[in-house]
C-alpha angles and dihedrals in degrees: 000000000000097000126207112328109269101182134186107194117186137244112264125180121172137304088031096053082049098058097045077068101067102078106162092043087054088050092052087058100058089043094062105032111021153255120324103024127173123220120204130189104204089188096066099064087055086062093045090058091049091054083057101051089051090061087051095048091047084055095037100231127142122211131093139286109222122196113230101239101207088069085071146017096204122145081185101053083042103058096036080055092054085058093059126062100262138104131230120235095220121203113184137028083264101055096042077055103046081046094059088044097056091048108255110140119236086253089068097053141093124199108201132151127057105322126207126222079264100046091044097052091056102043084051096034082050101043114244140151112268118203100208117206093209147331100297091061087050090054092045094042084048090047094049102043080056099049095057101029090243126171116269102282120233105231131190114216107224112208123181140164091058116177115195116228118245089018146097096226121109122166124236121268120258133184092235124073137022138269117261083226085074090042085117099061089049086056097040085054094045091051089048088054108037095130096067095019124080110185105206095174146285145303152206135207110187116160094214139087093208110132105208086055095050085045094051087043094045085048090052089058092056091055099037087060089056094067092045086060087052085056086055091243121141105235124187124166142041120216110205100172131214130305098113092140121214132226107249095170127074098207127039093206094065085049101056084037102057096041084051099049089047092059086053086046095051081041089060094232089117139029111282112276086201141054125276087003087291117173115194097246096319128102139168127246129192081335092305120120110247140195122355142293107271092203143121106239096254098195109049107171076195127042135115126027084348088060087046088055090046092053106050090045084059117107114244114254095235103011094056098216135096112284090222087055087046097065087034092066099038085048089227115164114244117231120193122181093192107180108171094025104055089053095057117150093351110118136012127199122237130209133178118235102244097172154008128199152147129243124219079261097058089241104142113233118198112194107207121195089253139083134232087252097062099062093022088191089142098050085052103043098235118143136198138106133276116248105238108231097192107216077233087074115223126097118320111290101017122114137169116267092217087061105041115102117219098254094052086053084059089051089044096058090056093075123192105027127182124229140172114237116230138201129234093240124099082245123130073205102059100096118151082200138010090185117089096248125202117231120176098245126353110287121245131217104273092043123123125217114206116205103209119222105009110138097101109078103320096079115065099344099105094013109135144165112250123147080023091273110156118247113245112273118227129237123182125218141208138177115241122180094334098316137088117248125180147184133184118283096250092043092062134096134169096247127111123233113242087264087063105246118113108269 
C-alpha cells in the first residue's frame, strides 16, 4: 500500500543533530510542558550572523545585517540577537515593542511593513529608521515628526517593479514600494521636508529568491542613489531585503526523486504520494500534466550567506560590473533583512503520538497533539520528514525486545513504513501532512515526532487557538559541559552566572 520509501530527511548541523539525539532529554520536555511544544537554540543565530558578516568581509563592504522579526516570535532568538552586532527589521507596533524590550537601540532598528497611526509614532518618538512605501507615508512620517517636536527621522526610500536597461529582466510587482519611475516625486517630498526627513538611501521588497531579479533590482538602487546625489542629498545604504532561502533537505537526489515520482502519481502511473490524491498544484487532464508545482524548493545547494556572496559577485545588468564592486566603490553601506535565513537550523517543533490507525483503505493515520497551524510546513509548502524519537529512548526504530509485544515485533520487521500526519482538530483540513511521509517502524502512543529547522516561519507564524487548544510554548536550549540545559523562552537571556556559564 506504501509503496517503496520515498523519503525526504532533513538537513541537520550541529548543535541541532545533536539535539535530535537526546531523546530522553526531548521526552523529558513534553512531559513537563506539553504537547507541542517548540524548541529554540538562541546560540545558533549568533552563528548565522556571523555567516553573514563573513560574505560582506570577502567582498569588503560595511553596513548591518537585520533579522527579519515575523520568522519568529522568540524572546529568546531576539535577545541572543541584541547581544550580537546585528539589528532587527521590525514590522508592527508589537514587534518594535518586543525590539526595545530585548535591548536592541533604535539605531539598530528598521521599521518596515504597513504601519498603523501607533506603529508609526514609536518608531518616530524612538528614533529609528523608517522604510516608507510612497509619498503619502513621507507626508504622514513629516506631519507627525512636527506635531510632536520630534528629532529628523532617518528614512529609507523603498523602491520596487525595476526594470534593467538593455535587458529582458523585470522583477515581479509587489504592493510595497514604489516604482523608480516615480523616483522623482519621493525625492520632491523628501526635499519639502528636509527639516524633519533624513533620506539614508534606498530599498528594495521583491518576493522572490531569483537571482537575476535581485540583481536587476539591486542594479536599479545603484542607480537610483545616483539621482539622490544629483539632488545633492548624502546617501549611504542599500536595503535588499530578505530572500536569502534556506536548504531544508539533506540530499538533492530525494529531492529530484520525490517531485518526479509526484508528476507520475497526478499522472496516475503510480499509487498517490499525498492525501486525498493532492498534487501540490499540479493535476492531470485528459492524461496531460497541468498547472505548476505550489512548493518551496526544499533542497537549495545555494542559499543563505552563500546566496548573499552569489549575488553581489553578480554583474549589474546596466552598469556592467560586479554588484559587490559597485557599493565598494561608492562606498554605500549594504543592508540585508534575512528572516529564514538567518534562523536556520535553529528550532525544531515537537508533538506526542496520540493515535495510530488504519483507514478502510489500509492507509495508516497517525493523530499528533498538534495542529496544522504549529509547524505550519504545508502552508508554507516545505517538505521533509519528521525524525521518530521512540518513548523507549535509543536511536529511531529501536525498541527493547523485552518490551516489544508480539504484535509490534510484526510491525517491526516491516521497516520503513509510510503514514499521513493529522492534526488534533475535528478538520478534515488539519493535515500535518498531506504527503505520505517514511518513518523507520510505525510509531506508538508515547512517541514523539521532531520536525527539523523550523524555526523560520513554520513555527509560530499561523499558530492559533481554535477549538481553544492552547499554542505550543517555547523553551530555549544550550549545551553546558557536555549536557543540554533549558529554560523557558521568555526566562532566557544571553548573561553568564558568576560561575561563567549562561544562566
Amino acid at each position: 500500500m506504501n509503496g517503496v520509501p520515498i523519503r525526504l530527511d532533513p538537513r541537520l548541523e550541529p548543535p541541532l543533530a545533536s539535539l535530535l539525539e537526546s531523546t530522553d532529554f526531548l521526552h523529558s520536555l513534553v512531559d513537563a510542558l506539553g504537547s507541542p511544544l517548540n524548541v529554540v537554540l538562541p546560540d545558533q543565530i549568533a552563528a548565522n550572523v556571523e555567516r553573514f558578516r563573513s560574505a560582506y568581509r570577502r567582498h569588503r563592504l560595511s553596513g548591518q545585517v537585520f533579522f527579519a522579526h515575523k520568522a519568529n516570535r522568540s524572546s529568546a532568538l531576539v535577545r541572543r540577537l541584541a547581544s550580537t552586532d546585528a539589528g532587527i527589521d521590525v514590522a508592527s507596533l508589537r514587534e518594535l515593542q518586543h525590539a526595545l524590550g530585548a535591548g536592541f537601540t533604535p539605531d539598530r532598528i528598521v521599521a518596515t511593513g504597513p504601519k498603523d497611526p501607533e506603529f508609526r509614532w514609536l518608531a518616530a518618538r524612538t528614533g529609528v529608521t523608517i522604510s516608507a512605501d510612497g509619498p503619502g507615508e513621507l507626508e504622514d512620517l513629516s506631519a507627525l515628526v512636527r506635531k510632536h517636536g520630534l528629532p529628523r527621522l532617518r528614512v529609507v526610500l523603498r523602491l520596487s517593479g525595476f526594470e534593467a536597461a538593455g535587458v529582458k529582466v523585470l522583477s515581479r510587482k509587489s504592493r510595497f514600494g514604489s516604482s523608480p519611475r516615480s523616483l522623482d516625486r519621493l525625492l520632491d517630498a523628501v526635499e519639502r521636508h528636509a527639516d524633519v526627513l533624513l533620506p539614508i538611501g534606498v530599498a528594495y521588497h521583491l518576493d522572490t529568491t531569483s537571482l537575476e531579479e535581485k540583481a536587476t533590482a539591486l542594479d536599479g538602487c545603484i542607480r537610483a542613489m545616483a539621482e539622490l546625489s544629483r539632488r545633492g542629498l548624502r546617501p549611504r545604504a542599500i536595503d535588499i531585503g530578505g530572500g536569502f532561502g534556506v536548504n531544508y533537505l539533506a540530499d538533492r537526489a530525494q529531492w529530484d526523486r520525490y517531485t518526479t515520482e509526484l508528476t507520475h502519481a497526478v499522472l496516475g502511473r503510480r499509487p498517490p504520494m499525498a492525501w486525498g490524491g493532492h498534487g501540490y498544484g499540479l493535476r492531470a487532464e485528459h492524461g496531460t500534466l497541468r498547472g505548476s508545482l505550489s512548493l518551496y524548493q526544499a533542497h537549495r545547494p545555494l542559499a543563505g550567506a552563500d546566496y548573499l556572496d552569489r549575488l553581489l559577485s553578480l554583474p549589474a545588468p546596466s552598469l556592467g560590473r560586479p554588484l559587490g564592486t559597485l557599493l565598494l566603490e561608492n562606498l554605500y553601506d549594504l543592508y540585508t533583512e534575512p528572516g529564514r535565513a538567518l534562523v536556520d537550523q535553529c528550532g525544531l517543533s515537537l508533538a506526542s503520538v496520540l493515535e495510530v490507525r488504519r483507514t478502510d483503505a489500509g492507509e495508516r493515520l497517525v493523530r499528533l497533539a498538534m495542529t496544522a497551524s504549529d509547524v505550519s510546513l504545508e502552508e508554507h509548502g516545505v517538505l521533509m520528514d519528521p525524525v521518530l524519537l521512540p518513548r523507549t529512548g535509543g536511536p529511531a526504530g529501536a525498541v527493547k525486545a523485552v518490551e516489544a509485544t508480539d504484535s509490534a515485533r510484526t510491525e517491526e520487521a516491516e521497516g520503513p513504513v509510510g503514514v499521513y500526519l493529522g492534526g488534533s482538530l475535528c478538520l478534515e483540513a488539519d493535515l500535518i501532512s498531506r504527503r505520505l511521509v517514511f518513518l523507520p517502524r510505525p510509531p506508538r502512543p508515547g512517541d514523539l515526532l521532531a520536525f527539523a529547522n523550523t524555526a523560520g516561519y513554520c513555527m509560530d507564524f499561523g499558530a492559533t487557538h481554535a477549538q481553544q487548544q492552547p499554542v505550543a510554548r517555547k523553551v530555549a536550549v544550550h549545551r553546558d559541559a557536555g549536557s543540554w540545559r533549558w529554560c523557558l523562552d521568555e526566562q532566557y537571556w544571553p548573561i553568564t552566572s558568576p560561575g561563567g556559564q549562561q544562566a
